[in-house]
C-alpha positions in Angstrom: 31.2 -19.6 -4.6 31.6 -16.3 -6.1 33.4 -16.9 -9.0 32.8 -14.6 -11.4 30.8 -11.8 -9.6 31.3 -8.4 -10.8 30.8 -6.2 -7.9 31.2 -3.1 -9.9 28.1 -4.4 -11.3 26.4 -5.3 -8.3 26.6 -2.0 -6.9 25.2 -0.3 -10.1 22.8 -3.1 -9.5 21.6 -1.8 -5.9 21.7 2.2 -6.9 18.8 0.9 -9.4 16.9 -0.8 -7.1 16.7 2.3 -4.7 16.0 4.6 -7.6 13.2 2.6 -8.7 12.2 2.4 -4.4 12.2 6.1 -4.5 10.0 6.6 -7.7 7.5 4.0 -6.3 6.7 5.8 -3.2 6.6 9.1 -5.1 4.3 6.6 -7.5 2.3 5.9 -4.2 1.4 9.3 -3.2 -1.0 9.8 -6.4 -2.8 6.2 -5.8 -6.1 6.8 -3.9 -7.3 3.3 -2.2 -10.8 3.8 -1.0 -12.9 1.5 1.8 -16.7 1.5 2.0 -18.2 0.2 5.3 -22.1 -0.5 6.1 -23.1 -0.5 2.7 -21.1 3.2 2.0 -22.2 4.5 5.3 -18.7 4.8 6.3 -16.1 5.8 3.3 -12.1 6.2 4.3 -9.6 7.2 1.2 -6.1 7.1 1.8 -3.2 7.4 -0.7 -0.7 4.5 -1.4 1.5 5.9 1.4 -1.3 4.6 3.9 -1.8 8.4 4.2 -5.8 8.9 5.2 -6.7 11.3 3.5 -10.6 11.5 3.9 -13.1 10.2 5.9 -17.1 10.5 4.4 -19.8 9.4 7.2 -23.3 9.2 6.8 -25.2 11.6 8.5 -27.8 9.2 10.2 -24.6 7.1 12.0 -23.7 10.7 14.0 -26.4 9.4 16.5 -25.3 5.8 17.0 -21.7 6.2 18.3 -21.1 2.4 18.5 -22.6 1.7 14.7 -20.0 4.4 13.8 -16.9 3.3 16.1 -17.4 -0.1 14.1 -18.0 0.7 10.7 -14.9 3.2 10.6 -12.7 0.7 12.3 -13.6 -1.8 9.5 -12.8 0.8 6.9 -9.4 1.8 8.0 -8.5 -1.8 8.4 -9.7 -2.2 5.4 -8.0 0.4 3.6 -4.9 -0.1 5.6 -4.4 -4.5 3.8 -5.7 -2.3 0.4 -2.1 0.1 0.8 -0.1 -2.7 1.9 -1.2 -5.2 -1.1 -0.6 -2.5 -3.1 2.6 -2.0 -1.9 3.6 -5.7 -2.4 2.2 -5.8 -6.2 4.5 -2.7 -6.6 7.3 -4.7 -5.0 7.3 -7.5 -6.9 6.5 -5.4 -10.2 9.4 -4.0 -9.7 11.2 -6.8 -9.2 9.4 -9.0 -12.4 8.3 -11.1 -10.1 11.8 -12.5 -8.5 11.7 -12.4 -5.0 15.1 -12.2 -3.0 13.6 -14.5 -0.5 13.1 -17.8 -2.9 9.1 -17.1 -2.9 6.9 -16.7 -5.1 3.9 -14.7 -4.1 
């Protein structure tokens, strides 16, 4: 089943991989991912880490507590599926596409 495996090369193969892993989250870091909510009310930036790194809310939402509660729970979630997707299209960038798995994205 293994016939002609090199594992020498299969090892080199690995180091590479977790290189490349290493440089992508360094990579991430520098990639701001930002989420509006009612219509920019509600603005949440985090980095491609899923770091947040600021929060911008509209001065007329400090009186409505619930308005506010909602839109910023809509932003982070929103923010959050933009770091993971970016994350994945990383992933499989660095991978061209091939997917350990059998899938296809």
């Amino acid at each position: 089943m293994f016939d002609g495996l090199d594992m020498s090369k299969m090892g080199k193969m690995l180091e590479e991989i977790q290189t490349k892993a290493k440089e992508m989250e360094e990579q991430a870091k520098s990639v701001t991912l930002i989420a509006k909510a009612g219509g920019g009310m509600v603005e949440v930036t985090a980095n491609g880490s899923g770091e947040i790194i600021d929060i911008s809310i509209d001065d007329s939402l400090l009186e409505d507590k619930e308005s506010l509660q909602i839109l910023l729970m809509s932003a982070v979630n929103d923010v959050t599926k933009m770091v993971e997707d970016n994350k994945k299209s990383q992933a499989m960038g660095m991978m061209g596409g091939f997917n350990p798995f059998g899938m296809m994205k």
